[in-house]
mmCIF entry with sequence, helices, sheets and N, C-alpha, C, O atoms, coordinates in Angstrom:
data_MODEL
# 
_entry.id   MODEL 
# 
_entity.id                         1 
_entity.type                       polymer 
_entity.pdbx_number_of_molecules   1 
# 
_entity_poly.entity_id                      1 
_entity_poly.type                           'polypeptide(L)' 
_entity_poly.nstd_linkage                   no 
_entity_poly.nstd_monomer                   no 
_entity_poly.pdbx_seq_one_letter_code       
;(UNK)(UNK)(UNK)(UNK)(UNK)(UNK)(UNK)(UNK)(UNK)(UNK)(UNK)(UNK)(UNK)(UNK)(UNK)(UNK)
(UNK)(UNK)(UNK)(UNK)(UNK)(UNK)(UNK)(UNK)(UNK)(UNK)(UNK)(UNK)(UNK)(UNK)(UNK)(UNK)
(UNK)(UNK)(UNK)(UNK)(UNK)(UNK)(UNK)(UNK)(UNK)(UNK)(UNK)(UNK)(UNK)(UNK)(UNK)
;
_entity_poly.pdbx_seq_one_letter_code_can   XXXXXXXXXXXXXXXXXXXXXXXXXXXXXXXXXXXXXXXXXXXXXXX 
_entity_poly.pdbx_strand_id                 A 
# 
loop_
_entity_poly_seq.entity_id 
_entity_poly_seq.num 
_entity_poly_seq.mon_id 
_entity_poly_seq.hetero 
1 1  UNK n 
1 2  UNK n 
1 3  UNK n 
1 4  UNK n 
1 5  UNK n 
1 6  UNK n 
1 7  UNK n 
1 8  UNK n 
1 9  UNK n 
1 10 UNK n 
1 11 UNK n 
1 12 UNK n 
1 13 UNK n 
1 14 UNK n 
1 15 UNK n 
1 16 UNK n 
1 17 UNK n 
1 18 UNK n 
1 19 UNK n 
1 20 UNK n 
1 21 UNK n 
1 22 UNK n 
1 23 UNK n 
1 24 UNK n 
1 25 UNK n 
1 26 UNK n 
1 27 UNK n 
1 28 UNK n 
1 29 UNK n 
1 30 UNK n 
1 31 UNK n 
1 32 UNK n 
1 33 UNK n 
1 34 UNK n 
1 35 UNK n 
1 36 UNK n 
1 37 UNK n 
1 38 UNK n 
1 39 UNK n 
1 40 UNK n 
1 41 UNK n 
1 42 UNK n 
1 43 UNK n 
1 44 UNK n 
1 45 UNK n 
1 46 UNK n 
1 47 UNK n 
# 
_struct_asym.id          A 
_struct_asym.entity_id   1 
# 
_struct_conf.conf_type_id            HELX_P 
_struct_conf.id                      HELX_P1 
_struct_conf.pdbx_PDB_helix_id       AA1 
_struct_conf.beg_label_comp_id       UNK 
_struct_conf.beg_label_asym_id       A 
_struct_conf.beg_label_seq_id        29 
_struct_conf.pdbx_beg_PDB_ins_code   ? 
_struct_conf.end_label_comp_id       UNK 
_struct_conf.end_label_asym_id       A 
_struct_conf.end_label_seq_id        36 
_struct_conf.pdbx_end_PDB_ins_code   ? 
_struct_conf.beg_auth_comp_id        UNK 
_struct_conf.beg_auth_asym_id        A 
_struct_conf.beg_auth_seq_id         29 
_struct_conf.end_auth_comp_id        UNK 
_struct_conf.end_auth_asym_id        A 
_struct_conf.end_auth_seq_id         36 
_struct_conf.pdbx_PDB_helix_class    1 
_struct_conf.details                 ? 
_struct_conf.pdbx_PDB_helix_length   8 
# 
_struct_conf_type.id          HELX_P 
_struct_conf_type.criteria    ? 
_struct_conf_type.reference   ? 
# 
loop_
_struct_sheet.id 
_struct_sheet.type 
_struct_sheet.number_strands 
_struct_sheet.details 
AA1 ? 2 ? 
AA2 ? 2 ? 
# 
loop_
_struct_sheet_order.sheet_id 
_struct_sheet_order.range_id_1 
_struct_sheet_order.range_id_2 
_struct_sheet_order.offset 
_struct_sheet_order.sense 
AA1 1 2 ? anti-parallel 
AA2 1 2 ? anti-parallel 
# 
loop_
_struct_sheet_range.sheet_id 
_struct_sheet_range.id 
_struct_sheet_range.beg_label_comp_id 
_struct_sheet_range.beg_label_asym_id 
_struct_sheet_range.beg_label_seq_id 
_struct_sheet_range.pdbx_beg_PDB_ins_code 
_struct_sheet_range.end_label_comp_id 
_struct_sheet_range.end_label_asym_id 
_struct_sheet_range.end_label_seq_id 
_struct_sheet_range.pdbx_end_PDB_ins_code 
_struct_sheet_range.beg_auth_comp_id 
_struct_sheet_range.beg_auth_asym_id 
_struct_sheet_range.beg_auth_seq_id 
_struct_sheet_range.end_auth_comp_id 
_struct_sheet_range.end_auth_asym_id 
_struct_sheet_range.end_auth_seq_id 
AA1 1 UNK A 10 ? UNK A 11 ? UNK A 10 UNK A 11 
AA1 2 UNK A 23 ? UNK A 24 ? UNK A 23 UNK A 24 
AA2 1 UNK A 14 ? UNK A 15 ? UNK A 14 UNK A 15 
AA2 2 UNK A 19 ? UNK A 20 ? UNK A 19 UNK A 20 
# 
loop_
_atom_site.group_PDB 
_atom_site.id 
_atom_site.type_symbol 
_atom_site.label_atom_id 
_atom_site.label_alt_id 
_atom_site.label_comp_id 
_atom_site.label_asym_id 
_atom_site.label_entity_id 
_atom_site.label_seq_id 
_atom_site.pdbx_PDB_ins_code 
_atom_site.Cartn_x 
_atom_site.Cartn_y 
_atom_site.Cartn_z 
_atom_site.occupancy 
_atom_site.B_iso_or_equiv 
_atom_site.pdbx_formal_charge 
_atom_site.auth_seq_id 
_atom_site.auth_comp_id 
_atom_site.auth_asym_id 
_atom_site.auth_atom_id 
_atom_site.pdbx_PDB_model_num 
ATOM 1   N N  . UNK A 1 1  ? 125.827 78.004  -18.616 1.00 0.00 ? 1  UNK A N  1 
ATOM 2   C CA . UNK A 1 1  ? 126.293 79.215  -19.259 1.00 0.00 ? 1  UNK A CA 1 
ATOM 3   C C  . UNK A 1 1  ? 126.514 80.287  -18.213 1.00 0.00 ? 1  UNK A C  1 
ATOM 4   O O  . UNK A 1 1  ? 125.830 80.556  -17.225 1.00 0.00 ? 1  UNK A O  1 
ATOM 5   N N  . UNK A 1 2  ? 127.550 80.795  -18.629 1.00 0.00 ? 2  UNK A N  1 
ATOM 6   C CA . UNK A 1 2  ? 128.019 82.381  -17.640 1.00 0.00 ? 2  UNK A CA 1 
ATOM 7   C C  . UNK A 1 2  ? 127.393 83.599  -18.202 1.00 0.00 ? 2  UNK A C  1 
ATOM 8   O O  . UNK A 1 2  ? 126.915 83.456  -19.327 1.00 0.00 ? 2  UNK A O  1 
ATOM 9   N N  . UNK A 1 3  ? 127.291 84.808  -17.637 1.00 0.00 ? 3  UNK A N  1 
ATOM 10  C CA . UNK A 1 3  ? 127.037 85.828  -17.989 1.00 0.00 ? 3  UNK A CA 1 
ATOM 11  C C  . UNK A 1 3  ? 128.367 86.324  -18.913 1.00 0.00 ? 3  UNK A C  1 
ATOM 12  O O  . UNK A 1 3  ? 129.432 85.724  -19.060 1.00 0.00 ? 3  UNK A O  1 
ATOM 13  N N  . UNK A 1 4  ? 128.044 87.319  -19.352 1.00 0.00 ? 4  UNK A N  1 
ATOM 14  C CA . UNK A 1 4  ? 128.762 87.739  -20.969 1.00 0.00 ? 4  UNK A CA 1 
ATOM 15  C C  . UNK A 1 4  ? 128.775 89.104  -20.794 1.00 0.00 ? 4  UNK A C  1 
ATOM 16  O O  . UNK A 1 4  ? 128.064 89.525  -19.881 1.00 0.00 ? 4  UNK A O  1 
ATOM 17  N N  . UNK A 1 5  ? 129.480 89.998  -21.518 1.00 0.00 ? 5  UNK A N  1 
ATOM 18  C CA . UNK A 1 5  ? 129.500 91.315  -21.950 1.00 0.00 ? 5  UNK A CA 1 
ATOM 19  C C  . UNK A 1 5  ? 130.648 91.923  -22.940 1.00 0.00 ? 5  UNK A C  1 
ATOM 20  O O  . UNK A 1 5  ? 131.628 91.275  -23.307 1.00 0.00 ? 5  UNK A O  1 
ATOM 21  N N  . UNK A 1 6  ? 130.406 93.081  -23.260 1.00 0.00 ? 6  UNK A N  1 
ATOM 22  C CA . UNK A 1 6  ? 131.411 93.470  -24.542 1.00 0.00 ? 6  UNK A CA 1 
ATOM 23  C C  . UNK A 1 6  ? 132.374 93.966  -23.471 1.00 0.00 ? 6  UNK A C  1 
ATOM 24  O O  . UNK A 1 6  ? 133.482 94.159  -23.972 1.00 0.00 ? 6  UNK A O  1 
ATOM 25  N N  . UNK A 1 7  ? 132.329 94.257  -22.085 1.00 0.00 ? 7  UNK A N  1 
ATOM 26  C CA . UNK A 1 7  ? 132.688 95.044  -21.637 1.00 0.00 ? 7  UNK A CA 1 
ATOM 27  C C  . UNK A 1 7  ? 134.405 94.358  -20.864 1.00 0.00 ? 7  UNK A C  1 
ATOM 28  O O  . UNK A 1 7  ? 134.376 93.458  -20.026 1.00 0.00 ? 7  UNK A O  1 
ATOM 29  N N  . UNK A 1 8  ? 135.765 94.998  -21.356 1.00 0.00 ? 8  UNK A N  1 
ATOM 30  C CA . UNK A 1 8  ? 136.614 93.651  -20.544 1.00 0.00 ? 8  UNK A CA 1 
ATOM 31  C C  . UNK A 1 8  ? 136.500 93.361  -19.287 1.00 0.00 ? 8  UNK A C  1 
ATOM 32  O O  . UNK A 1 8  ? 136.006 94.060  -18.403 1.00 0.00 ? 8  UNK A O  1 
ATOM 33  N N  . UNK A 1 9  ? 137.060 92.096  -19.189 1.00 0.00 ? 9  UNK A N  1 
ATOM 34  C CA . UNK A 1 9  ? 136.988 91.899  -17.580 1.00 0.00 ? 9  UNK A CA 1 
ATOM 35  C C  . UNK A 1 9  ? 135.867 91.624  -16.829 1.00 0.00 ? 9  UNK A C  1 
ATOM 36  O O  . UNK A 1 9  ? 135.861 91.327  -15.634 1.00 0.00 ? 9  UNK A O  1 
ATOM 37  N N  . UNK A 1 10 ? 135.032 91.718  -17.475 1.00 0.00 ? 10 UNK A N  1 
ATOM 38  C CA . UNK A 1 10 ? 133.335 91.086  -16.546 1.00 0.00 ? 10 UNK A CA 1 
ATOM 39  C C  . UNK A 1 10 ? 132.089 91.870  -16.716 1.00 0.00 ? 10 UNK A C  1 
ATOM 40  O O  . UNK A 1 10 ? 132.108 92.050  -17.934 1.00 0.00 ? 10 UNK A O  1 
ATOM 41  N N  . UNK A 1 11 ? 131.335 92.279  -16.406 1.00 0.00 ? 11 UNK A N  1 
ATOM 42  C CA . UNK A 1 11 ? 130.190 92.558  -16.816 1.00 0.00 ? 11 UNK A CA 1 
ATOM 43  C C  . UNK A 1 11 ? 129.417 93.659  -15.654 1.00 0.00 ? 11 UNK A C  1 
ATOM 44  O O  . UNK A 1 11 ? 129.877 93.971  -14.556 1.00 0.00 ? 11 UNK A O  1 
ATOM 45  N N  . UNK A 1 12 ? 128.240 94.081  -16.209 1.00 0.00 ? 12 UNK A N  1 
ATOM 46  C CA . UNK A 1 12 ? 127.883 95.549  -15.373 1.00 0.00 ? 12 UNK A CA 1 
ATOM 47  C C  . UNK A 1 12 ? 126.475 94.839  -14.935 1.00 0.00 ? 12 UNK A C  1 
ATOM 48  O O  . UNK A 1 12 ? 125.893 94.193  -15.807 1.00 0.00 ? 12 UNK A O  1 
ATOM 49  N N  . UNK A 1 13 ? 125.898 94.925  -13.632 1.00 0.00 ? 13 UNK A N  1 
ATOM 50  C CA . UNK A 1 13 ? 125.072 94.124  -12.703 1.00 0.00 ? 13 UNK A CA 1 
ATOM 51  C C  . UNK A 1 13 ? 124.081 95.091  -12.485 1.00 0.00 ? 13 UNK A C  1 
ATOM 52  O O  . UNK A 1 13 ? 124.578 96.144  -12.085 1.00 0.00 ? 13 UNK A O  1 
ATOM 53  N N  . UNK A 1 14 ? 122.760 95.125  -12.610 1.00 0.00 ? 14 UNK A N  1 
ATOM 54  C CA . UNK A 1 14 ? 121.824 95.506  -11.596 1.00 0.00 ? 14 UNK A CA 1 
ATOM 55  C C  . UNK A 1 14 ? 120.790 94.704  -10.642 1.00 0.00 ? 14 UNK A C  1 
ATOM 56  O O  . UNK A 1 14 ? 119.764 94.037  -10.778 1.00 0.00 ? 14 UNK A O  1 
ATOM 57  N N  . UNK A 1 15 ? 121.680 95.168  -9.546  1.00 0.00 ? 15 UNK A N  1 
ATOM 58  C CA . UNK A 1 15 ? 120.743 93.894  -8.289  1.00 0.00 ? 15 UNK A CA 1 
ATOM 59  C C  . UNK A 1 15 ? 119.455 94.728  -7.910  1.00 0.00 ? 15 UNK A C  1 
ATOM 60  O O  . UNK A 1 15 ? 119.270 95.883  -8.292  1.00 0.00 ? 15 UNK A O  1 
ATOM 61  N N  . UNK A 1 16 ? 118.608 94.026  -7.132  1.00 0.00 ? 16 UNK A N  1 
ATOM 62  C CA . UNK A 1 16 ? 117.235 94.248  -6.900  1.00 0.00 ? 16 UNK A CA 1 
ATOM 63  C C  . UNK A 1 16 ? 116.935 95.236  -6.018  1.00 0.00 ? 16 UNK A C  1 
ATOM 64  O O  . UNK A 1 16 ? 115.756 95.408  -5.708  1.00 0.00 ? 16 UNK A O  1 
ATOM 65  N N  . UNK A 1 17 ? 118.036 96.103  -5.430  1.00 0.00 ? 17 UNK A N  1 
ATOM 66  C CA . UNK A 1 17 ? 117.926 96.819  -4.529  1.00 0.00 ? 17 UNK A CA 1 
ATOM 67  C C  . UNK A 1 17 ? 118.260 98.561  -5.790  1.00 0.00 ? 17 UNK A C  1 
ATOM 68  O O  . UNK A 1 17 ? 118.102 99.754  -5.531  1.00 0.00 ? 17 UNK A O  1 
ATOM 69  N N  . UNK A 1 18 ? 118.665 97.969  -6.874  1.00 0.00 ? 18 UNK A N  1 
ATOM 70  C CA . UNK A 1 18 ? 118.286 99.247  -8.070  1.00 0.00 ? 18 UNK A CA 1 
ATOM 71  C C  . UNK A 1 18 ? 119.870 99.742  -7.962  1.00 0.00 ? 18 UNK A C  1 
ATOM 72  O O  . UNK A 1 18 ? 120.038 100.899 -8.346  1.00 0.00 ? 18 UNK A O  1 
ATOM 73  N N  . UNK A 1 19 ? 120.881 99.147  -7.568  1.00 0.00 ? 19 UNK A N  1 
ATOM 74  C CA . UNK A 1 19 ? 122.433 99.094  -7.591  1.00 0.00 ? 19 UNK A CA 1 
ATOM 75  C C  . UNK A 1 19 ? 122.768 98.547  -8.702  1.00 0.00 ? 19 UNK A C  1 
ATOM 76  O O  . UNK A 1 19 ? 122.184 97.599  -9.227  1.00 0.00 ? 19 UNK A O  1 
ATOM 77  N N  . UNK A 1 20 ? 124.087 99.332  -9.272  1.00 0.00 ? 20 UNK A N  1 
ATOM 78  C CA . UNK A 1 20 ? 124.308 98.856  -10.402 1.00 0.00 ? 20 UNK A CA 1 
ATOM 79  C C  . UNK A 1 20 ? 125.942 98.604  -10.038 1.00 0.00 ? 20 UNK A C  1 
ATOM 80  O O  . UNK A 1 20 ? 126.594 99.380  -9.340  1.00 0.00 ? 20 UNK A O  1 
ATOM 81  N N  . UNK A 1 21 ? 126.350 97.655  -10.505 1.00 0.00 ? 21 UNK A N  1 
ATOM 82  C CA . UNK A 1 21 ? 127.699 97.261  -10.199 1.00 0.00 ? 21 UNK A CA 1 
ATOM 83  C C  . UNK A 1 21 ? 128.837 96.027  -10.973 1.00 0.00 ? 21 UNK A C  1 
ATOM 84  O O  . UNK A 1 21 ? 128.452 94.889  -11.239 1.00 0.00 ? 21 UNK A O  1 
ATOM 85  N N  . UNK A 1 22 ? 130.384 96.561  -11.273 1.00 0.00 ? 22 UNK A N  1 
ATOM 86  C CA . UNK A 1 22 ? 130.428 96.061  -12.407 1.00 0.00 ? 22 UNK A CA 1 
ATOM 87  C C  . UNK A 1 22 ? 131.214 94.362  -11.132 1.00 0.00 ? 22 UNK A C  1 
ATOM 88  O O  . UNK A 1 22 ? 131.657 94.244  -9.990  1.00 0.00 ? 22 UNK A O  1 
ATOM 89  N N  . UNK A 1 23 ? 130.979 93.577  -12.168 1.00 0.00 ? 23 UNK A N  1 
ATOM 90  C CA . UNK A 1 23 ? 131.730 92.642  -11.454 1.00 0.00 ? 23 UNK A CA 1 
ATOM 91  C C  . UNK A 1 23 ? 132.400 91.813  -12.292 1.00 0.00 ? 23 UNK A C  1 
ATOM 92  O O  . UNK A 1 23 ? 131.880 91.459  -13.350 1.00 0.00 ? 23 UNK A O  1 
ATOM 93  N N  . UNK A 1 24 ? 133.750 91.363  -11.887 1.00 0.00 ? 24 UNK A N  1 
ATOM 94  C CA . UNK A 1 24 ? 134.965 90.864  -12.759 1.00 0.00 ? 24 UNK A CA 1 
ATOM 95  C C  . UNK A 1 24 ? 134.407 89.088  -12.940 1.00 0.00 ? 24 UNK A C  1 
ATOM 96  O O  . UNK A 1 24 ? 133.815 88.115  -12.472 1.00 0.00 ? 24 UNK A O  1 
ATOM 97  N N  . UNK A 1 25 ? 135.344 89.834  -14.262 1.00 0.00 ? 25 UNK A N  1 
ATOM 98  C CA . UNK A 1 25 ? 134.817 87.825  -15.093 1.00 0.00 ? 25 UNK A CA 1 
ATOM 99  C C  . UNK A 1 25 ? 135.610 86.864  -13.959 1.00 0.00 ? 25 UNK A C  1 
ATOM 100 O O  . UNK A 1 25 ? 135.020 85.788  -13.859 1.00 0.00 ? 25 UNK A O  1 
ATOM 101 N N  . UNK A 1 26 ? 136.704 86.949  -13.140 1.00 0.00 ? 26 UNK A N  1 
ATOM 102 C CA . UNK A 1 26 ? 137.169 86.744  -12.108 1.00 0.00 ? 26 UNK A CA 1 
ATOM 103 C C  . UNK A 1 26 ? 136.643 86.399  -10.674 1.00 0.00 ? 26 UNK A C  1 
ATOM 104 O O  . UNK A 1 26 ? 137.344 86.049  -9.725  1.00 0.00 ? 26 UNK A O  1 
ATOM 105 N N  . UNK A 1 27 ? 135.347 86.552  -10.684 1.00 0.00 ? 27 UNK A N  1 
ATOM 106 C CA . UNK A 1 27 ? 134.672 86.773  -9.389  1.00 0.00 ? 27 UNK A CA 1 
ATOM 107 C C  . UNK A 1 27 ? 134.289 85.371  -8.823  1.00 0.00 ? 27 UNK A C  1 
ATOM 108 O O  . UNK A 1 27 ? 133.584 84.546  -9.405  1.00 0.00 ? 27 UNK A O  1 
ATOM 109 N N  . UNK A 1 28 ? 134.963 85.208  -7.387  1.00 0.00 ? 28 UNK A N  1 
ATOM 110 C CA . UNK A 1 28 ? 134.352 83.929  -6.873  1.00 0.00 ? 28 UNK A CA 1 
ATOM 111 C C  . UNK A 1 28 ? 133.043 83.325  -7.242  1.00 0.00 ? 28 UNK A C  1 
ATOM 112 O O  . UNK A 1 28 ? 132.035 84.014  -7.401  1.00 0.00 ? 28 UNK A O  1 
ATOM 113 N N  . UNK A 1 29 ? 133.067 82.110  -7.367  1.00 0.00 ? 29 UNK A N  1 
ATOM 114 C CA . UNK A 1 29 ? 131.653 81.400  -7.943  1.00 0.00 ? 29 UNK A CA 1 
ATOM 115 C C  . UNK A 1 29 ? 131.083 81.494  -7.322  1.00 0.00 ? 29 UNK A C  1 
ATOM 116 O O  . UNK A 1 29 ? 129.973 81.877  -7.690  1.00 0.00 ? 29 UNK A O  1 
ATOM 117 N N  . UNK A 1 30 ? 131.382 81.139  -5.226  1.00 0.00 ? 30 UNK A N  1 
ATOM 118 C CA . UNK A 1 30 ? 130.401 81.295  -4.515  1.00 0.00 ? 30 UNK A CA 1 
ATOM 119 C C  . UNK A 1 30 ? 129.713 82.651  -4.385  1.00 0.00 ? 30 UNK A C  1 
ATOM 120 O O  . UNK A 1 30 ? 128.505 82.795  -4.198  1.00 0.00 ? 30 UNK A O  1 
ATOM 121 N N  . UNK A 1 31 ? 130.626 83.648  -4.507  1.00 0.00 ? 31 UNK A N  1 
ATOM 122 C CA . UNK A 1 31 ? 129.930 84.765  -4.205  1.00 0.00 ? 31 UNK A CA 1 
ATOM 123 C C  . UNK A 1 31 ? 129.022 85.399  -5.422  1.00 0.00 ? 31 UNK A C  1 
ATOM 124 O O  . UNK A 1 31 ? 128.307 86.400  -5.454  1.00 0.00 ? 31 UNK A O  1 
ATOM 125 N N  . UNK A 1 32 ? 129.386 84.280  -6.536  1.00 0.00 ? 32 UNK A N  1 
ATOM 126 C CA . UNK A 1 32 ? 128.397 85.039  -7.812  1.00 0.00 ? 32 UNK A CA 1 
ATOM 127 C C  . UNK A 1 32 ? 127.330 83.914  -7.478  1.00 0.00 ? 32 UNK A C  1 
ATOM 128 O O  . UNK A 1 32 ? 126.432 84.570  -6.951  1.00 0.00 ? 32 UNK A O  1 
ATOM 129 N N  . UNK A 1 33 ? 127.038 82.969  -7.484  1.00 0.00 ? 33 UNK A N  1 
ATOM 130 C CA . UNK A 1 33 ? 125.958 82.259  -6.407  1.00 0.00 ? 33 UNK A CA 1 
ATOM 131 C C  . UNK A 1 33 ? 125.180 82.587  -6.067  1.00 0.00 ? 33 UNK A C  1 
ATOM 132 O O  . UNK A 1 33 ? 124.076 82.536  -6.608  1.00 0.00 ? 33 UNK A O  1 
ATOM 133 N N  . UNK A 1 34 ? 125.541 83.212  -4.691  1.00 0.00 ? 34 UNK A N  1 
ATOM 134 C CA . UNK A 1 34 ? 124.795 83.817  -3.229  1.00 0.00 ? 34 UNK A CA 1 
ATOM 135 C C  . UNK A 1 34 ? 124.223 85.032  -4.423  1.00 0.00 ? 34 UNK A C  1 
ATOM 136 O O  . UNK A 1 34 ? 123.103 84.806  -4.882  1.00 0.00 ? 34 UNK A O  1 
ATOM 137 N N  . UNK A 1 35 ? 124.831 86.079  -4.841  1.00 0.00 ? 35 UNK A N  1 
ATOM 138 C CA . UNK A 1 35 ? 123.996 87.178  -5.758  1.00 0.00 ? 35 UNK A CA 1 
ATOM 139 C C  . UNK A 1 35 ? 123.312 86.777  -6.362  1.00 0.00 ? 35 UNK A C  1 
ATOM 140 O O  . UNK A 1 35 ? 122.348 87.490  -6.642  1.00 0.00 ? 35 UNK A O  1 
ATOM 141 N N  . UNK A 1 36 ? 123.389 85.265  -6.988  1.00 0.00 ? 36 UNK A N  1 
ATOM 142 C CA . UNK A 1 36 ? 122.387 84.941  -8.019  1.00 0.00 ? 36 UNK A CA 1 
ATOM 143 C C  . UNK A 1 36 ? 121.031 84.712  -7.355  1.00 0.00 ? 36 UNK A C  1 
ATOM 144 O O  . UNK A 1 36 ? 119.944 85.067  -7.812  1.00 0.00 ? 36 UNK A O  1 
ATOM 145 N N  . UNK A 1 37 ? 121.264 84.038  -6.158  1.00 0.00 ? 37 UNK A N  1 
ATOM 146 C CA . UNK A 1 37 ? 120.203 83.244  -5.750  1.00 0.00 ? 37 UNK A CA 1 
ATOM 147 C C  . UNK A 1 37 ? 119.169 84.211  -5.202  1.00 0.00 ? 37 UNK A C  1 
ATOM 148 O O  . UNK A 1 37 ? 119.566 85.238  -4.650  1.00 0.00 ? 37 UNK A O  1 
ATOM 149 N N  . UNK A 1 38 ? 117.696 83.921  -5.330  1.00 0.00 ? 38 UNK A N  1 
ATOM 150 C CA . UNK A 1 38 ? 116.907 84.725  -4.758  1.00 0.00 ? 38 UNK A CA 1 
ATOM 151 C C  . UNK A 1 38 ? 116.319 84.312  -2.904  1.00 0.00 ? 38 UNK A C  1 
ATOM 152 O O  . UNK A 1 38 ? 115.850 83.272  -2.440  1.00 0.00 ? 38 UNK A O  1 
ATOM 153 N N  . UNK A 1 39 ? 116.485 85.044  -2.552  1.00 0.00 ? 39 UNK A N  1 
ATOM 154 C CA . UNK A 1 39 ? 115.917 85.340  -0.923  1.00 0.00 ? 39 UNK A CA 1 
ATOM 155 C C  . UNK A 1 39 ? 116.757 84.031  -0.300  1.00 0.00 ? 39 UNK A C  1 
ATOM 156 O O  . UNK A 1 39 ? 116.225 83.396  0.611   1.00 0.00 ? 39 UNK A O  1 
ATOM 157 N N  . UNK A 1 40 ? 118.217 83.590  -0.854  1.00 0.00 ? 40 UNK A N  1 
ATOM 158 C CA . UNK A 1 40 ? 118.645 82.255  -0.120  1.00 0.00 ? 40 UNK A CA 1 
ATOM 159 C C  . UNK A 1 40 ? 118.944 82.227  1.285   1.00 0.00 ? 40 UNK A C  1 
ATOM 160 O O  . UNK A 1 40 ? 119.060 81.161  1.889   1.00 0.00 ? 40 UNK A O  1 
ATOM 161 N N  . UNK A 1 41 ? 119.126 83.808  2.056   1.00 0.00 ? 41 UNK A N  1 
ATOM 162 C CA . UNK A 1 41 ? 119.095 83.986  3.120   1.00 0.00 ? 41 UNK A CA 1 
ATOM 163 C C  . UNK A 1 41 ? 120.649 84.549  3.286   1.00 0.00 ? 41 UNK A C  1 
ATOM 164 O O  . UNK A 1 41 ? 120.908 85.344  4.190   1.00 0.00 ? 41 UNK A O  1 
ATOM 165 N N  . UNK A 1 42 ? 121.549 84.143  2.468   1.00 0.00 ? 42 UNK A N  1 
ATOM 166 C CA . UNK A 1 42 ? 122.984 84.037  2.850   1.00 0.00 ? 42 UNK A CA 1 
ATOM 167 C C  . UNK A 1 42 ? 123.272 85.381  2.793   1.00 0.00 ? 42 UNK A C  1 
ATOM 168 O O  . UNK A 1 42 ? 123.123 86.004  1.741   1.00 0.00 ? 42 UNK A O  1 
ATOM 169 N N  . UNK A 1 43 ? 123.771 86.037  4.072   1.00 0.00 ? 43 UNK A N  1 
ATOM 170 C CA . UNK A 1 43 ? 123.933 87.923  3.790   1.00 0.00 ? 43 UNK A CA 1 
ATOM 171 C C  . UNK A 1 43 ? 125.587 87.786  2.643   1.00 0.00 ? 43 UNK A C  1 
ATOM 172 O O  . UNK A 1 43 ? 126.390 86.925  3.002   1.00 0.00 ? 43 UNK A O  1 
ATOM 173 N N  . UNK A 1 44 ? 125.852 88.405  1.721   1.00 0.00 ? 44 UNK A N  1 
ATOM 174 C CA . UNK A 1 44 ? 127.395 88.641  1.206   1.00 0.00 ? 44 UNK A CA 1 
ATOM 175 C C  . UNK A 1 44 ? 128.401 89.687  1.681   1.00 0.00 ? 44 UNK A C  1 
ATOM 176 O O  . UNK A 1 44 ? 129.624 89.551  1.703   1.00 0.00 ? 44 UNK A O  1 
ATOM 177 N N  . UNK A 1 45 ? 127.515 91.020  2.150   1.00 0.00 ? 45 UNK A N  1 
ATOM 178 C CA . UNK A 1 45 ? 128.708 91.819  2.499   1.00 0.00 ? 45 UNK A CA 1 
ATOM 179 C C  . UNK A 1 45 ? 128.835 92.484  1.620   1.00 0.00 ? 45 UNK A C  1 
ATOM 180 O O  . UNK A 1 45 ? 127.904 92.672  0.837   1.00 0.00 ? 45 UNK A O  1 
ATOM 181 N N  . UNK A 1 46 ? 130.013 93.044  1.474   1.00 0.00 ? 46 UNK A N  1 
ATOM 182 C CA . UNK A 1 46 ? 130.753 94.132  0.308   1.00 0.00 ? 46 UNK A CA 1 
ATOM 183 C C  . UNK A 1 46 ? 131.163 93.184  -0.661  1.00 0.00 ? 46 UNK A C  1 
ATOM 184 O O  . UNK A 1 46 ? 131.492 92.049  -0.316  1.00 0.00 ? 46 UNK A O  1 
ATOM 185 N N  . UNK A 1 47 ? 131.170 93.465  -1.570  1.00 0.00 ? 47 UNK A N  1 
ATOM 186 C CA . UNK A 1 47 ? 131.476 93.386  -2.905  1.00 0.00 ? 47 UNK A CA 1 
ATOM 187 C C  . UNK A 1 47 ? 132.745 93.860  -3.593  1.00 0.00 ? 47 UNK A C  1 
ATOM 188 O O  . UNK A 1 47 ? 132.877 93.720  -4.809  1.00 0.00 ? 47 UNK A O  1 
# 
């Protein structure tokens, strides 16, 4: 299962650093991945 929202186009994120950020239903898998994963090491960059 994917993440969901009422919101179009993708959904509104809060990562662990207390950032909130919207990200498109569009968004590379790997890079929704690497965000998912905890402490996997992999730096992402900008968003």
């Amino acid at each position: 299962m994917g993440f969901s929202s009422q919101h179009p186009g993708g959904a509104q994120f809060v990562l662990a650093d207390g950032s909130v950020h919207f990200l498109s239903e569009d968004i590379d898998q790997t890079l929704h991945e690497h965000l998912s994963t905890m402490a996997d090491g992999t730096p992402v960059g900008r968003f």
